[in-house]
N, C-alpha and C positions, 0 to 999 in steps of 0.2 A: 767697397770697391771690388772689382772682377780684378780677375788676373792680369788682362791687359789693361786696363788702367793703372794698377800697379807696377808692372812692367812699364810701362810709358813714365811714369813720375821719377821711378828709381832714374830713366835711361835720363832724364831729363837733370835730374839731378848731376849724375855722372859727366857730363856735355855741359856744365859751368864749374867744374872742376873739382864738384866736391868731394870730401872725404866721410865715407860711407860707414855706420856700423850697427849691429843691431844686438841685443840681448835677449836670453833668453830662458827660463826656469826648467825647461825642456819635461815640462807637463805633456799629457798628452792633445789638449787642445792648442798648447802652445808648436806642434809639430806644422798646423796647417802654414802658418806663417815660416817657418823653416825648412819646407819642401816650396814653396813659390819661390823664395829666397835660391833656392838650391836650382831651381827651374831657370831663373834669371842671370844669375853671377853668384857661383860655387866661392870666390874668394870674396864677397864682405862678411867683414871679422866677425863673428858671434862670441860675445860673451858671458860665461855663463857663471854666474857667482856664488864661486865653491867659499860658502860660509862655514863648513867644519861640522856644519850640525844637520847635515842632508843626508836622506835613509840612501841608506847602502845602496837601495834600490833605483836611486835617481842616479848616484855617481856611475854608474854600470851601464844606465841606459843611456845618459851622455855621450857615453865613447860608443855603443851600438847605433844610435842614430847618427852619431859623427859619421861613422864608417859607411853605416847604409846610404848617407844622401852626399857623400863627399862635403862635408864642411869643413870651415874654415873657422873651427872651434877654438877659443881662448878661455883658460882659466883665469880668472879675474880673485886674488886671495884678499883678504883683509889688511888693511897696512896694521895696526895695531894687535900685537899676538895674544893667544887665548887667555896664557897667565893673568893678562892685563886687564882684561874684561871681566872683574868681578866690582860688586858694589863693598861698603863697608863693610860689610860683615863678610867678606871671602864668598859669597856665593857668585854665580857666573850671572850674567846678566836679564839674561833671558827669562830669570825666574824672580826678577823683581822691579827690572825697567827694559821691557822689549823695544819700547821705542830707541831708547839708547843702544841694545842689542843692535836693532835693525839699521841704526845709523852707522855704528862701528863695520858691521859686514856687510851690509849692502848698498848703504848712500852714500859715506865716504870712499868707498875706494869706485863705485860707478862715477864721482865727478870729479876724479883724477881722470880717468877713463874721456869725458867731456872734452878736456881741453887738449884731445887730440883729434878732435872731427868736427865736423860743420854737422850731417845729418843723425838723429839717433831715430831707426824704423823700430819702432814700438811695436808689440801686439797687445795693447788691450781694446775691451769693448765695453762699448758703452752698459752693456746689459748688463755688466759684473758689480757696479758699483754706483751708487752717486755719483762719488768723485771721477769717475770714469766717463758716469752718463755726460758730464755738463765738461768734456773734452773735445776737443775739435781735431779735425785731420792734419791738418799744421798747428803746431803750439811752438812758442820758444820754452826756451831751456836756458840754463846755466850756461856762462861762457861762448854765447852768442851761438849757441845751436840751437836747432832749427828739429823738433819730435815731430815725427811722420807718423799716425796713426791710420797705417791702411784696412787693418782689422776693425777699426770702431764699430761699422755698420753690420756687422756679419752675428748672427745670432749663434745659440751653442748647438740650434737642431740645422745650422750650415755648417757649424764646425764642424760634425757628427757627420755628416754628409759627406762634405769631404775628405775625411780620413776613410771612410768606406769607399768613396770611389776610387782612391791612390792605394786602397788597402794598405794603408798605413800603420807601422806599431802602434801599439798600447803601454802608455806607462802600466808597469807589472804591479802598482798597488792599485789599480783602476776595478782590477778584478776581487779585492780586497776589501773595494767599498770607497774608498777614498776618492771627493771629485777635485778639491783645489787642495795641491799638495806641493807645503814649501819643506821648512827647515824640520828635523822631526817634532824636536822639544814642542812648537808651537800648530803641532796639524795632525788633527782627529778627526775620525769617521763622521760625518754628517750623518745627523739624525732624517730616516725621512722627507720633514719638512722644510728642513733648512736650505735656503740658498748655496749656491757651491760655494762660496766665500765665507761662509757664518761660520765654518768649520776652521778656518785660521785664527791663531789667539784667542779661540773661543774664552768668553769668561772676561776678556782683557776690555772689552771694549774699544777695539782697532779691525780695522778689515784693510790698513794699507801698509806698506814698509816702509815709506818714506820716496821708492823710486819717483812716483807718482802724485808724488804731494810737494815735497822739498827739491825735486827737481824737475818739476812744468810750474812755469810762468803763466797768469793767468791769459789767454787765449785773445 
């Protein structure tokens, strides 16, 4: 979708009363979607899901893009506290069921999150995943919302493109080598050949968190 078509769906939305919000990893290709955002209406919420286990490096650049584009950034924390997230044997979760990790900090407290809004504006694309590819621009969701995928169609050399034209920040571990960069424990440098996403939970065989899966309805 272009900008104005984007801009026309949002406005159209807004003009049957709904309630707007959008999330976001605040990666560096996740920025293009939070400067159109920022273009159109600086006050819908952004959420950004401070899991406790994000490099120092993203928590920092959060509040620098907050600032740079006037967002209207929310930290989104885990209802269930760390202590409590370990398995039987006292380790924490991550190092022996990530799905259950990524459920505690990212799925359960994103669909509390739900049942305060009609629209959720997504940025993924179809090029990142399967499960992504076989998404649609409208999909339902949990608790009668309504996932806006206006990024689907947009490849990573438009991503790329338009962060060079906005001269837009660089996530600071870009430079580092890192292309898809979540929680630390679970994201390592991609080797060459690997897809941007091969490099999360590498090893685990998983390439989703649950946002994407346990909370879109099939289309």
């Amino acid at each position: 979708m272009t900008f104005e078509e984007i801009q026309a769906r949002i406005l159209t939305y807004q003009q049957a009363g709904k309630k707007l919000f959008t999330s976001s990893s605040f990666q560096s290709h996740s920025l293009v979607l939070l400067h159109i955002l920022s273009r159109i209406d600086r006050s819908i919420p952004i959420y950004f899901l401070n899991t406790g286990y994000h490099f120092p490096e993203t928590v920092a650049f959060v509040d620098e893009v907050t600032e740079r584009f006037g967002l209207n950034t929310l930290r989104l924390n885990p209802i269930v506290p760390k202590h409590q997230q370990r398995d039987a044997d006292g380790n924490l979760l991550f190092t022996s069921d990530p799905d259950y990790c990524c459920f505690l900090n990212k799925t359960q407290p994103m669909e509390e999150v739900l049942r305060n809004y009609d629209v959720w504006i997504n940025g993924v694309r179809a090029d990142q995943s399967l499960v992504r590819k076989a998404m649609k621009v409208e999909q339902p969701a949990p608790h009668n919302v309504l996932r806006f995928h206006p990024m689907l169609d947009w490849s990573i050399q438009e991503v790329f493109a338009y962060l060079r034209e906005y001269d837009l920040p660089r996530h600071p571990l870009d430079a580092k080598g890192y292309a898809s960069i979540g929680c630390e424990p679970c994201t390592k440098k991609p080797d060459p050949e690997m897809h941007e996403r091969e490099a999360r939970w590498y090893g685990m065989n998983k390439v989703e968190c649950g946002l994407n899966t346990d909370l879109a309805k099939s289309a």
